[in-house]
KOLVOGU-638931 format. One record per residue (C-alpha): x, z, y; residue number from 1; residue in one letter. Coordinates in pm, 1 decimal, padded with zeros to 6 digits. Layout:
+----------+----------+----------+-----+--------+
!       xx !       zz !       yy ! num ! residu !
+----------+----------+----------+-----+--------+
!        X !        Z !        Y ! NUM !      a !
...
+----------+----------+----------+-----+--------+
END
This chain:
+----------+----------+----------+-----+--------+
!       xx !       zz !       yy ! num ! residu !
+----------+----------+----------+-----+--------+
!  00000.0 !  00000.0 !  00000.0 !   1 !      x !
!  00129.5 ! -00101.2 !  00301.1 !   2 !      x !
!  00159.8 !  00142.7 !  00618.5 !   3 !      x !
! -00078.8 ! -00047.0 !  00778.5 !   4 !      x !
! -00380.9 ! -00130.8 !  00509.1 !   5 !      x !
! -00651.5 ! -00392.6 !  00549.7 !   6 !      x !
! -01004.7 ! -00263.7 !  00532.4 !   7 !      x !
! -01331.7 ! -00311.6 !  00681.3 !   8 !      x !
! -01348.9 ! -00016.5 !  00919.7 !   9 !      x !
! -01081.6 ! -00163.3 !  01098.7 !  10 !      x !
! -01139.9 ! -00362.2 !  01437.4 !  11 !      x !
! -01043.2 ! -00717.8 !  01485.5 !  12 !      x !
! -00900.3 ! -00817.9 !  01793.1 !  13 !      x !
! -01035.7 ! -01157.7 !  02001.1 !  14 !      x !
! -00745.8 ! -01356.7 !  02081.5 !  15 !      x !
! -00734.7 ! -01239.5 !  02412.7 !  16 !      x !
! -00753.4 ! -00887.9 !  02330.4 !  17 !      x !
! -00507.8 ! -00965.5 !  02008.6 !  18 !      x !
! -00223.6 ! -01099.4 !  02281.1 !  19 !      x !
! -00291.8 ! -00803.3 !  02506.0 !  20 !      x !
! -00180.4 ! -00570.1 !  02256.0 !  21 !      x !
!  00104.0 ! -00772.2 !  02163.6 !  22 !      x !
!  00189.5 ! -00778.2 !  02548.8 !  23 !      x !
!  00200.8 ! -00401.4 !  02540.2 !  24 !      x !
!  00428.3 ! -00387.3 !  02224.4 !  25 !      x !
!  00675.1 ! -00609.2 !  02309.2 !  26 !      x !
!  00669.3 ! -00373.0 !  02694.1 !  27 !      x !
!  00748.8 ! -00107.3 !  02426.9 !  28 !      x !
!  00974.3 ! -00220.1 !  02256.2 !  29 !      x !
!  01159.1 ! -00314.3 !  02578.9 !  30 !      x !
!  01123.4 !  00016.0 !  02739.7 !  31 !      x !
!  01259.1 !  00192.2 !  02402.2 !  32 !      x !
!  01559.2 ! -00058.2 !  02309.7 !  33 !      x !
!  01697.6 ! -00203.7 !  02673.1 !  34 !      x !
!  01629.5 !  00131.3 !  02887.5 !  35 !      x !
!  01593.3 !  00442.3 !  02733.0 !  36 !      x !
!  01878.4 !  00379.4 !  02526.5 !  37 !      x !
!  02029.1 !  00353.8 !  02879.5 !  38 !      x !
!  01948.2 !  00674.4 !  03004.2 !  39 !      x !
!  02243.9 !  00901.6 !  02881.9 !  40 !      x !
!  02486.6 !  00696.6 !  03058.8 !  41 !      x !
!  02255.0 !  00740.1 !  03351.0 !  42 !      x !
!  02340.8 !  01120.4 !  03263.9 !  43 !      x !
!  02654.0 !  01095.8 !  03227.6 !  44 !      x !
!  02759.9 !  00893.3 !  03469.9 !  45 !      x !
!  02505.0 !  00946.8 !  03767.2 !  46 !      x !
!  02320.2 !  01301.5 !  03717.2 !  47 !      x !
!  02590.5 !  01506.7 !  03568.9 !  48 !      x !
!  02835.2 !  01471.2 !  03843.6 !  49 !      x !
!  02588.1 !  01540.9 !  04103.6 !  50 !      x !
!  02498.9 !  01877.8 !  03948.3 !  51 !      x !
!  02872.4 !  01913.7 !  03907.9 !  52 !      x !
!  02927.3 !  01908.3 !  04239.5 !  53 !      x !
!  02642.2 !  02092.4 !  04342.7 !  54 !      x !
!  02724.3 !  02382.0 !  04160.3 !  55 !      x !
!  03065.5 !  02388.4 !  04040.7 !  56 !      x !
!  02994.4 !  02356.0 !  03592.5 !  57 !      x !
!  02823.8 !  02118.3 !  03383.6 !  58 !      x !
!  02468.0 !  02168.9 !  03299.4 !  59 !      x !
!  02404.6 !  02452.1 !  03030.8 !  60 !      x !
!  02051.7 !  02372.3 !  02946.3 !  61 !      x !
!  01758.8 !  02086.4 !  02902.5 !  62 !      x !
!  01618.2 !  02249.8 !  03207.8 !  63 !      x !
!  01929.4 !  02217.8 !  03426.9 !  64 !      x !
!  01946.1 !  01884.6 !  03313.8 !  65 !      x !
!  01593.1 !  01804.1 !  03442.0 !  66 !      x !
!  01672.1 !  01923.6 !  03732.8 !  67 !      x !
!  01866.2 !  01612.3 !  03847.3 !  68 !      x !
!  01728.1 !  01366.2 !  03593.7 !  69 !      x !
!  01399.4 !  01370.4 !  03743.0 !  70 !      x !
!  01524.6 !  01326.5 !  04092.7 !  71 !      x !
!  01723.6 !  01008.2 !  03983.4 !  72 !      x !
!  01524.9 !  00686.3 !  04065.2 !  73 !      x !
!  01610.9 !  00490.2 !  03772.2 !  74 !      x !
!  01527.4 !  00823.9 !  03515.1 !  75 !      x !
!  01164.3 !  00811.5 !  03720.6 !  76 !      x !
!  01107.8 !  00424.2 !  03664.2 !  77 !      x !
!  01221.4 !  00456.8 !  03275.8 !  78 !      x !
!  00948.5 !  00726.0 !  03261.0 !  79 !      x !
!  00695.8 !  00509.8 !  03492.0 !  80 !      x !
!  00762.2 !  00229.6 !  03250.6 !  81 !      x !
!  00725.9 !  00421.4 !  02914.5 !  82 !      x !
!  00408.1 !  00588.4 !  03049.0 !  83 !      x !
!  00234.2 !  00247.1 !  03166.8 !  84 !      x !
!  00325.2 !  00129.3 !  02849.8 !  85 !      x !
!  00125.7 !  00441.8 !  02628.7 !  86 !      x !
! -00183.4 !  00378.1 !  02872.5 !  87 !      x !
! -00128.8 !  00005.5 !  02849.0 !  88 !      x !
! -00136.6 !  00063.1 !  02446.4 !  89 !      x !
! -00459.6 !  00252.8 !  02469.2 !  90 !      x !
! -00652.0 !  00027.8 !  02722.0 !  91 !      x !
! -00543.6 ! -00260.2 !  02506.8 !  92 !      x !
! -00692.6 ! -00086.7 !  02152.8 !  93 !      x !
! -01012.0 !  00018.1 !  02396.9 !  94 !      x !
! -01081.0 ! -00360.8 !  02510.6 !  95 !      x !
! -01171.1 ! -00404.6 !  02117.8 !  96 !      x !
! -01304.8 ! -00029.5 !  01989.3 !  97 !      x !
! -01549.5 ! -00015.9 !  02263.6 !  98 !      x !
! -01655.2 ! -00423.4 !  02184.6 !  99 !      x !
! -01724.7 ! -00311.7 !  01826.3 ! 100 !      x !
! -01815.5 !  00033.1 !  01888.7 ! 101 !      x !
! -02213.5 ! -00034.4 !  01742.2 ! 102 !      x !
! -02039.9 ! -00229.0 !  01476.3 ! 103 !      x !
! -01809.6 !  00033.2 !  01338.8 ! 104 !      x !
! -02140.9 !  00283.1 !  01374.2 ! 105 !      x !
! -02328.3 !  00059.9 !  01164.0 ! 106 !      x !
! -02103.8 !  00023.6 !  00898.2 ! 107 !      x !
! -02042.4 !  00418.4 !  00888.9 ! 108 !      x !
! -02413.4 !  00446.2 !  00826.9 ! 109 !      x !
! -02410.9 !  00155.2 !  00539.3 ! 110 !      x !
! -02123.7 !  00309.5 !  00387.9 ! 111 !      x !
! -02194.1 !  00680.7 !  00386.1 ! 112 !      x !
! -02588.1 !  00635.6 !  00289.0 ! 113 !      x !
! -02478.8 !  00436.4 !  00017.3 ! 114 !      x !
! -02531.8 !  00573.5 ! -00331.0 ! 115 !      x !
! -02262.9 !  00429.8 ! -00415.6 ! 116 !      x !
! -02055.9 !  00705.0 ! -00252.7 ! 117 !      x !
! -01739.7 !  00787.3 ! -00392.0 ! 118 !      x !
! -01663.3 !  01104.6 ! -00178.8 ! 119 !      x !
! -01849.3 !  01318.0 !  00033.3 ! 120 !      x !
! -01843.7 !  01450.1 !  00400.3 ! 121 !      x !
! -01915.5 !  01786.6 !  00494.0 ! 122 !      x !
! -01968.5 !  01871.4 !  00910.0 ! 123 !      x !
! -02016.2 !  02231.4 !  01083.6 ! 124 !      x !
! -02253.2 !  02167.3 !  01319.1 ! 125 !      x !
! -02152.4 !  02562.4 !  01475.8 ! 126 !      x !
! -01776.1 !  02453.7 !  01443.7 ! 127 !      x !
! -01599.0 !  02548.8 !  01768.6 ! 128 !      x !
! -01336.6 !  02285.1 !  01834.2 ! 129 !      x !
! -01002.2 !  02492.4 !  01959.1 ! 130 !      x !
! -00952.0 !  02485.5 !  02267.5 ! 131 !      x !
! -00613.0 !  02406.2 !  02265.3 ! 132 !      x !
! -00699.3 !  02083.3 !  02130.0 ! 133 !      x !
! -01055.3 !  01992.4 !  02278.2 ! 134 !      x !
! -00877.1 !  02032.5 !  02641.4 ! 135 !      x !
! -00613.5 !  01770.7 !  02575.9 ! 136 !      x !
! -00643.7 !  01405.4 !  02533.8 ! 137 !      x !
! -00316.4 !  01402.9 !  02278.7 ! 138 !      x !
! -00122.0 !  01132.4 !  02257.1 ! 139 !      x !
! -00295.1 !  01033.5 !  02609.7 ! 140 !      x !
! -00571.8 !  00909.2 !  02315.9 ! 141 !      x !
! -00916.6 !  00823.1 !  02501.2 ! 142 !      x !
! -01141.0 !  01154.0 !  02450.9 ! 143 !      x !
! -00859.6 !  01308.3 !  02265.4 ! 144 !      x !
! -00880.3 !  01393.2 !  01873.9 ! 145 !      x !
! -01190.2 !  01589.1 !  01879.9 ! 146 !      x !
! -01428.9 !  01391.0 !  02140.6 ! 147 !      x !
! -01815.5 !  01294.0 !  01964.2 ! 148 !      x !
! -02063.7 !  01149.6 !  02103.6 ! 149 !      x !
! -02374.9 !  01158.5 !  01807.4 ! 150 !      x !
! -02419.1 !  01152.9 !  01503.2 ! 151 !      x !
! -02314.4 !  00784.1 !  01421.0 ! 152 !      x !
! -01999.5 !  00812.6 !  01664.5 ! 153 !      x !
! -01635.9 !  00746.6 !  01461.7 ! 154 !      x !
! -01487.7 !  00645.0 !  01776.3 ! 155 !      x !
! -01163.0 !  00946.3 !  01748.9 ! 156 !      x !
! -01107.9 !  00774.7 !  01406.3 ! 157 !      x !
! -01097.9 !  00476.7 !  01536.9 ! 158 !      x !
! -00889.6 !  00480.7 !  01797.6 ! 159 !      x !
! -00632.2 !  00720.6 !  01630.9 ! 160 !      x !
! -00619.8 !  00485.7 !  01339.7 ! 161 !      x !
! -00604.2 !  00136.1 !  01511.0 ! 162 !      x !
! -00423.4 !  00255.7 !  01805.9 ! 163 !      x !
! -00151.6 !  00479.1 !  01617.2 ! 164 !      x !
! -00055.3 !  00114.6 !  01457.4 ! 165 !      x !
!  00070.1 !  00034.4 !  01773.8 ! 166 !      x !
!  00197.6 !  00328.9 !  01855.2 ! 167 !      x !
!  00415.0 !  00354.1 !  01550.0 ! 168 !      x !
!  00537.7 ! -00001.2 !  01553.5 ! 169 !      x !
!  00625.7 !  00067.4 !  01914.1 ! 170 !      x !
!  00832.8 !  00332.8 !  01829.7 ! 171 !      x !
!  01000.0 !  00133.7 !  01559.1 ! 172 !      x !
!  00860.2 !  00306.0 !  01252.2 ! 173 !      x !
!  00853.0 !  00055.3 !  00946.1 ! 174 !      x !
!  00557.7 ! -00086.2 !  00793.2 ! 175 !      x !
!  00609.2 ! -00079.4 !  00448.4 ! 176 !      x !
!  00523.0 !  00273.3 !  00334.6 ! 177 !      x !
!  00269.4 !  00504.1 !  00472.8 ! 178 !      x !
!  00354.5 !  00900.5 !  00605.4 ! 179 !      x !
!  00113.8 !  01004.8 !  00290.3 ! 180 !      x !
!  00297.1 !  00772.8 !  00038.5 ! 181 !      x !
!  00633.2 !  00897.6 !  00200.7 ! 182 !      x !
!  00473.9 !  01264.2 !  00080.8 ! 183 !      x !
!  00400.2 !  01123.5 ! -00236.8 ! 184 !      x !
!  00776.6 !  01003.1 ! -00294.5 ! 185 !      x !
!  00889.0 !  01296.3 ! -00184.5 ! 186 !      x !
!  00669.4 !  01523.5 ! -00427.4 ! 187 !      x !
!  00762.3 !  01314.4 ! -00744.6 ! 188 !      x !
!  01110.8 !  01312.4 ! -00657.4 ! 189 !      x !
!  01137.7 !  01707.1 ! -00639.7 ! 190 !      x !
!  00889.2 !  01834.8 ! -00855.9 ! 191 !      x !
!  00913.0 !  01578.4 ! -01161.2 ! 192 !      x !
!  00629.0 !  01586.7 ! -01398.0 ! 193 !      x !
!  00397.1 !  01799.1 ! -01107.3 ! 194 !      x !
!  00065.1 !  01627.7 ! -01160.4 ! 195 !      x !
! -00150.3 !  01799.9 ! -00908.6 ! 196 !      x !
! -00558.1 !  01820.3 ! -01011.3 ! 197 !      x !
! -00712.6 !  01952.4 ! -00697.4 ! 198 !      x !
! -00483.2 !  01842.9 ! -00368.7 ! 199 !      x !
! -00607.0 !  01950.5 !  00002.4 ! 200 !      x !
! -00449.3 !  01733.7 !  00291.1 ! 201 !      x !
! -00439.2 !  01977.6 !  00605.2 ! 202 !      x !
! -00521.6 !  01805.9 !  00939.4 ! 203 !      x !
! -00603.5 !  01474.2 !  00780.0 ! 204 !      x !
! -00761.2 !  01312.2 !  01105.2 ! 205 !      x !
! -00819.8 !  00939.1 !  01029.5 ! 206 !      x !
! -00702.1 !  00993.8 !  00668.5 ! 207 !      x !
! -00432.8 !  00753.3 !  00630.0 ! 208 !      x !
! -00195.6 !  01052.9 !  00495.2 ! 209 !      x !
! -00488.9 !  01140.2 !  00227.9 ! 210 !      x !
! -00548.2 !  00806.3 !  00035.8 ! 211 !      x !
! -00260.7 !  00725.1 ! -00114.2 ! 212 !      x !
! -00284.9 !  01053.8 ! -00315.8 ! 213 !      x !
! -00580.2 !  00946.4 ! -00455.9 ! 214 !      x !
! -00394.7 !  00652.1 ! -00572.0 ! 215 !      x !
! -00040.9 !  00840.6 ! -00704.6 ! 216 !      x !
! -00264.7 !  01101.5 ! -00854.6 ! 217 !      x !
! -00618.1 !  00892.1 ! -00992.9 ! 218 !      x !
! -00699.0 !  01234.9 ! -01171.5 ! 219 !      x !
! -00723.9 !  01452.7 ! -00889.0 ! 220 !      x !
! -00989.2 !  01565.9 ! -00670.4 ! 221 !      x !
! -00856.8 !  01474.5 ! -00308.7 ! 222 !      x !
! -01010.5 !  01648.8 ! -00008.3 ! 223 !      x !
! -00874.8 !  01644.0 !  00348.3 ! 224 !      x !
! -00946.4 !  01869.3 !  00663.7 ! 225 !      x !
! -00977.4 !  01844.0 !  01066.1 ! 226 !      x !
! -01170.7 !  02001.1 !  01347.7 ! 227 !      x !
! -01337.8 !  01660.1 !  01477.7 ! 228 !      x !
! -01642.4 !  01552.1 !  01365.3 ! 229 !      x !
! -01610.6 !  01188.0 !  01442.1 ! 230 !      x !
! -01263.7 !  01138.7 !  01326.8 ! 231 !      x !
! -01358.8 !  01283.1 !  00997.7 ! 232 !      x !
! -01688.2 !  01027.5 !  01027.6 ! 233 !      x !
! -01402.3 !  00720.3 !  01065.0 ! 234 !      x !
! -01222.1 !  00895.0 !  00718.7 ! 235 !      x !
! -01494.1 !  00909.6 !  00528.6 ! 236 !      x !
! -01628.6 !  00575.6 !  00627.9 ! 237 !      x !
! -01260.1 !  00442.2 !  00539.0 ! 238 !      x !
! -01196.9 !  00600.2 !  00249.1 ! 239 !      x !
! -01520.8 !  00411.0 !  00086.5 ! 240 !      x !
! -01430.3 !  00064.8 !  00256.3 ! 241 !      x !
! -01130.9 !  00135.5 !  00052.5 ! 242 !      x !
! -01341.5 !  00249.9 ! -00262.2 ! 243 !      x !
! -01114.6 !  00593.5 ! -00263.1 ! 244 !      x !
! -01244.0 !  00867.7 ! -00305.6 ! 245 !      x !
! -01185.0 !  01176.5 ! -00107.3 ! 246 !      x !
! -01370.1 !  01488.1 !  00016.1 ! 247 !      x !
! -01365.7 !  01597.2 !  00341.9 ! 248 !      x !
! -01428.7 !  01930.0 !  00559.8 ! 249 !      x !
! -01462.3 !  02000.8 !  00952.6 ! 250 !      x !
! -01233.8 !  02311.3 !  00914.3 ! 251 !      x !
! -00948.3 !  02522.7 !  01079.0 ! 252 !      x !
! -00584.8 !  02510.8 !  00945.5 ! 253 !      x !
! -00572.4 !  02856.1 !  01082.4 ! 254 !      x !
! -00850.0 !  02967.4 !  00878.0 ! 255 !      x !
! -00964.6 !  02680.6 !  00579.0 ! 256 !      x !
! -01229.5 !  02900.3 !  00398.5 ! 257 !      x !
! -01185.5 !  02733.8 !  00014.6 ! 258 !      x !
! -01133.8 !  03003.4 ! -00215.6 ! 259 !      x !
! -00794.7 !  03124.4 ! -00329.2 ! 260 !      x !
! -00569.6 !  02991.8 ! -00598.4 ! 261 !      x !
! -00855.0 !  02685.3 ! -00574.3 ! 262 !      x !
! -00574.1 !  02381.9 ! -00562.3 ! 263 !      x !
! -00252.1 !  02286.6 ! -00630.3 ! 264 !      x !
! -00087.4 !  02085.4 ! -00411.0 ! 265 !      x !
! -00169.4 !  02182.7 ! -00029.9 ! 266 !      x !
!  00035.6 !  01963.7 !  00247.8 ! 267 !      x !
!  00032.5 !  01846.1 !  00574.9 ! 268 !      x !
!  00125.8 !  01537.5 !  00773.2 ! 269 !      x !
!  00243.0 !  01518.6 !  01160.6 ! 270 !      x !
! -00000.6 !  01785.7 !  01179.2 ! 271 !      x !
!  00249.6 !  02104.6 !  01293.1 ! 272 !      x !
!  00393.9 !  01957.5 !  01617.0 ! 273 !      x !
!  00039.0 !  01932.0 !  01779.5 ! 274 !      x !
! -00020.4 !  02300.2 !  01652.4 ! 275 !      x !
!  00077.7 !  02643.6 !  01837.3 ! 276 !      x !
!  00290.0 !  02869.5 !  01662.8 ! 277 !      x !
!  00037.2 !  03065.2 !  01532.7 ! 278 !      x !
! -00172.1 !  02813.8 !  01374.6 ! 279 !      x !
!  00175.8 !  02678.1 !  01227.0 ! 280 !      x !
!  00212.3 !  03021.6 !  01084.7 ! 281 !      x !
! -00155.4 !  03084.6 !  00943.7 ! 282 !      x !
! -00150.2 !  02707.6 !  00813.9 ! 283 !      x !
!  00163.5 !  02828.4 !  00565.2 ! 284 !      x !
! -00047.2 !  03188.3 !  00484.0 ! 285 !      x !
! -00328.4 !  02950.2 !  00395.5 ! 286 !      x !
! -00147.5 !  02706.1 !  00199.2 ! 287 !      x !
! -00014.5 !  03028.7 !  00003.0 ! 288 !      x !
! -00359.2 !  03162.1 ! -00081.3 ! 289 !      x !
! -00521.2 !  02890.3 ! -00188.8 ! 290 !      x !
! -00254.6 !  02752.8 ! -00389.3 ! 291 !      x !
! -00258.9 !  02825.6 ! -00804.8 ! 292 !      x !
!  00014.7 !  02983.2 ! -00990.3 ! 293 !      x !
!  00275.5 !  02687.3 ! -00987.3 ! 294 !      x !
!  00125.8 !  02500.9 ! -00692.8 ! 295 !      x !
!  00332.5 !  02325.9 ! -00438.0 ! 296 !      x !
!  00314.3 !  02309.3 ! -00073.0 ! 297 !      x !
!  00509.3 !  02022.7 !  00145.8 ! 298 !      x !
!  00459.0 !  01975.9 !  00517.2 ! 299 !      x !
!  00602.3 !  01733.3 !  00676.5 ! 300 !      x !
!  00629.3 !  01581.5 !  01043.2 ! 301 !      x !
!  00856.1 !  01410.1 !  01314.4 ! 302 !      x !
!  01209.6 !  01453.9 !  01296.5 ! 303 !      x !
!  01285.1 !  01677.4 !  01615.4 ! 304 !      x !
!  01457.8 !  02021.4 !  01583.5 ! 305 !      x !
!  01643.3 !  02210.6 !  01870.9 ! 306 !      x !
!  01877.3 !  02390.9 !  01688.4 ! 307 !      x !
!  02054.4 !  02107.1 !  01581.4 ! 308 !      x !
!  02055.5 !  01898.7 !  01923.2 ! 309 !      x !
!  02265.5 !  01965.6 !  02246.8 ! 310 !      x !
!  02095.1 !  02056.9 !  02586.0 ! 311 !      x !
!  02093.8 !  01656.7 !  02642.3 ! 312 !      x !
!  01891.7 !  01593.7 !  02332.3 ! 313 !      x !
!  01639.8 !  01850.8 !  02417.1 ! 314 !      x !
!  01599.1 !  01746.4 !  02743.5 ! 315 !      x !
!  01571.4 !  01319.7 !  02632.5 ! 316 !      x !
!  01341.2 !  01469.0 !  02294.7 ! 317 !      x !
!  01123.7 !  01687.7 !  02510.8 ! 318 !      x !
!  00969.0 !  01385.6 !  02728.3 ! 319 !      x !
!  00636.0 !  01354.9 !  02537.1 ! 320 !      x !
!  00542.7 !  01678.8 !  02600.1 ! 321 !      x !
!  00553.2 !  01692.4 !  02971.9 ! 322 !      x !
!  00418.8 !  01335.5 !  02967.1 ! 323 !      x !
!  00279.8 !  01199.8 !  02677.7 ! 324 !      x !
!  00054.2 !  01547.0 !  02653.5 ! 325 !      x !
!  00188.7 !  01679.6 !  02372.7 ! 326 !      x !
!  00195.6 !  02069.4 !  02481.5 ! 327 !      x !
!  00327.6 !  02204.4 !  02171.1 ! 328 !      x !
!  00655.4 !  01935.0 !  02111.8 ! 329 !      x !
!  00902.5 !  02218.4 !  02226.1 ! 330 !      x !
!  00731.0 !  02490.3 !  02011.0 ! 331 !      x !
!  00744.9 !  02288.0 !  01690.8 ! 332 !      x !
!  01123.2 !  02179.3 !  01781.3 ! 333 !      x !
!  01199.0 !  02525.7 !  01768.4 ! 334 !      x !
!  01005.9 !  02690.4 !  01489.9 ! 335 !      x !
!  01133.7 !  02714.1 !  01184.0 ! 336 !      x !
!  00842.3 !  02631.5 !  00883.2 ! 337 !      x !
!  01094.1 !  02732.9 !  00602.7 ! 338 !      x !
!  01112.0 !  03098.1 !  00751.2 ! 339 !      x !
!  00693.8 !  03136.1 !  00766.7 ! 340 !      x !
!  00688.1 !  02997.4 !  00389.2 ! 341 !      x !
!  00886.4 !  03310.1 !  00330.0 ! 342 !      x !
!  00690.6 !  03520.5 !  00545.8 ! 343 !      x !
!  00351.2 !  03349.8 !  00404.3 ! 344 !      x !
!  00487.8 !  03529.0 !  00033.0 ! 345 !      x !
!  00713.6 !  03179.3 ! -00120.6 ! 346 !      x !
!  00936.5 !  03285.5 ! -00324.8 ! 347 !      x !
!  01271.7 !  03244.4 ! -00152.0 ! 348 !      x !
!  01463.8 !  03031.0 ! -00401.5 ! 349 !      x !
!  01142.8 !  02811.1 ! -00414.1 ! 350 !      x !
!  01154.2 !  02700.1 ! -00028.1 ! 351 !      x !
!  01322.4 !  02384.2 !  00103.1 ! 352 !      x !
!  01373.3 !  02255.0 !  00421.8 ! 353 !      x !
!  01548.3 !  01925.6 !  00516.4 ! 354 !      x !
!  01510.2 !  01562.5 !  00567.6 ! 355 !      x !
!  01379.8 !  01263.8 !  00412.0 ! 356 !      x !
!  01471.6 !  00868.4 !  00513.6 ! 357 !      x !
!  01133.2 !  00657.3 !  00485.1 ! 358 !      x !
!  01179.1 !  00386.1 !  00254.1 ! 359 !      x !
!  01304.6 !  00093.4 !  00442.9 ! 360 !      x !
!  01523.5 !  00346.6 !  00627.2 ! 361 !      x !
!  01362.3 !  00286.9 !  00989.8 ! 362 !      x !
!  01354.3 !  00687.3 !  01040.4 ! 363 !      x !
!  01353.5 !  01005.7 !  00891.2 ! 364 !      x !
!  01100.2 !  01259.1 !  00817.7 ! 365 !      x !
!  01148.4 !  01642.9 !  00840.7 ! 366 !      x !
!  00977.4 !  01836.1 !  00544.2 ! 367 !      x !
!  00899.4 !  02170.5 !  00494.3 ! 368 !      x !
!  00799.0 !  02229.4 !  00113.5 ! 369 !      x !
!  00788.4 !  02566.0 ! -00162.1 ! 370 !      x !
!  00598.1 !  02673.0 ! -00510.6 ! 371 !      x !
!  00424.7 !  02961.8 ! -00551.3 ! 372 !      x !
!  00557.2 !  03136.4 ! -00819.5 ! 373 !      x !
+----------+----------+----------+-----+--------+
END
């Protein structure tokens, strides 16, 4: 399965609206290969000696580094550009999603009020969104994660699904392998012979990181979790188009509600960096309660940790979240997921923490992963 899957939930472009959105990707591209690579010789060359002189040492942190970045006209029209070119992306993406809008409604109803239904959606109509995360429009995503407007709306799907294809090919991510198949290869290279029977897929928005369980592991009974309602309308809805089938829930990582020992594999995908620390922390309690004896837990997400970069890489890593409204980018660069599997009640010698190259080698993935004993 390719990282990018044909199916029928999917939008499809006019040809104006197609070359708009390649417009935007090659901008993208531009802005990531020909000037942002630029920008530590900017540093080095431009910003450092000015501090220098200003105050007699080099700057000791990402902070003192900001200081004289963001005053440097040619640091503020990198960031101009690579911000025009996230709202470009999403303007381009909303040209067609809003064109097919009754379209993708329609076929939510067909499919889910089919009895030919595969999996099964369950919704909380008292389910309080967190605020954290209903007050920001993530990823500068129309109407954020979490926005619904009826009963019939998949729009959050939607646009998280068909948009983050752009996003990730403007960021140079390959195409041939999926996040959740990259968790799959990763699971059946550690834990040979694991053949999970009941797996639970922990902030699962559009469910592109769910399916391909389903497919490594036919046998199991595949559910996935979020807080919106209409993103988890778009999964559903996709997961039949693709004739998969999965289960899913409008719950909490902080707080999922199955009972314990009730599964045994519980992961996540790009789910901890949009998290507070707390939630990050609960999410790995969780995962240790309702894991059976045996059961495995991997969580994996973008490769960005502090601790190993100097004050320059923290300050040219830490640009989403000031503006690509990511609020908790810095908390997740610092935490450490191994040391809350310990906490959580993982056996030490059980938890491992490291990284792992996708499969055409475009990037690497960090992963957090333990078994209960």
């Amino acid at each position: 399965m390719a990282r990018n899957p044909i199916h029928s939930m999917l939008a499809s472009p006019t040809h104006d609206e197609f070359a708009f959105q390649q417009y935007t990707l090659a901008l993208k591209d531009f802005v990531r290969d020909r000037v942002r690579s630029r920008n530590e010789d900017l540093y080095e060359v431009r910003a450092k000696p000015r501090f220098v002189k200003e105050h007699g040492r080099e700057p000791q942190s990402q902070q003192e580094i900001g200081s004289v970045m963001w005053d440097d006209p040619a640091y503020q029209m990198f960031s101009r550009l690579h911000r025009d070119g996230q709202e470009m992306m999403w303007a381009s993406v909303s040209d067609t999603l809003y064109r097919e809008q009754d379209r993708l409604s329609s076929d939510y109803t067909r499919y889910t009020q089919s009895n030919q239904c595969k999996g099964t959606l369950e919704l909380d109509p008292e389910f309080e969104v967190p605020r954290g995360m209903a007050n920001v429009d993530i990823h500068l995503q129309p109407g954020g994660y979490c926005s619904d407007y009826g009963d019939d709306d998949v729009l959050a799907g939607a646009f998280y699904e068909y948009g983050g294809n752009l996003y990730t090919m403007g960021r140079g991510v390959g195409q041939a392998e999926s996040k959740g198949e990259v968790g799959v290869r990763f699971i059946k290279d550690r834990y040979r012979g694991f053949t999970p029977t009941r797996v639970l897929d922990i902030g699962c928005s559009a469910g592109s990181s769910t399916v391909p369980y389903v497919t490594a592991f036919p046998d199991a009974e595949v559910h996935g979790i979020d807080i919106g309602a209409a993103i988890l309308r778009y999964a559903h809805a996709r997961a039949e188009a693709m004739e998969k089938p999965v289960h899913y829930h409008q719950r909490d990582a902080a707080e999922i509600g199955f009972e314990d020992e009730s599964f045994d594999l519980v992961m996540s995908h790009n789910s901890m960096h949009e998290f507070p620390q707390s939630t990050t922390e609960a999410m790995m309690r969780e995962s240790f309660r309702l894991l059976k004896p045996g059961g495995v837990t991997m969580h994996m997400d973008v490769n960005i940790r502090f601790d190993e970069y100097s004050p320059w890489m923290q300050f040219h890593r830490g640009w989403d979240q000031i503006n690509n409204n990511e609020p908790y980018w810095r908390v997740y660069a610092t935490n450490n997921p191994s040391d809350m599997m310990r906490e959580a009640g993982f056996p030490e010698e059980s938890v491992w923490q490291g990284k792992f190259r996708q499969l055409d080698k475009s990037i690497q993935w960090f992963i957090s992963t333990a078994r209960k004993e």
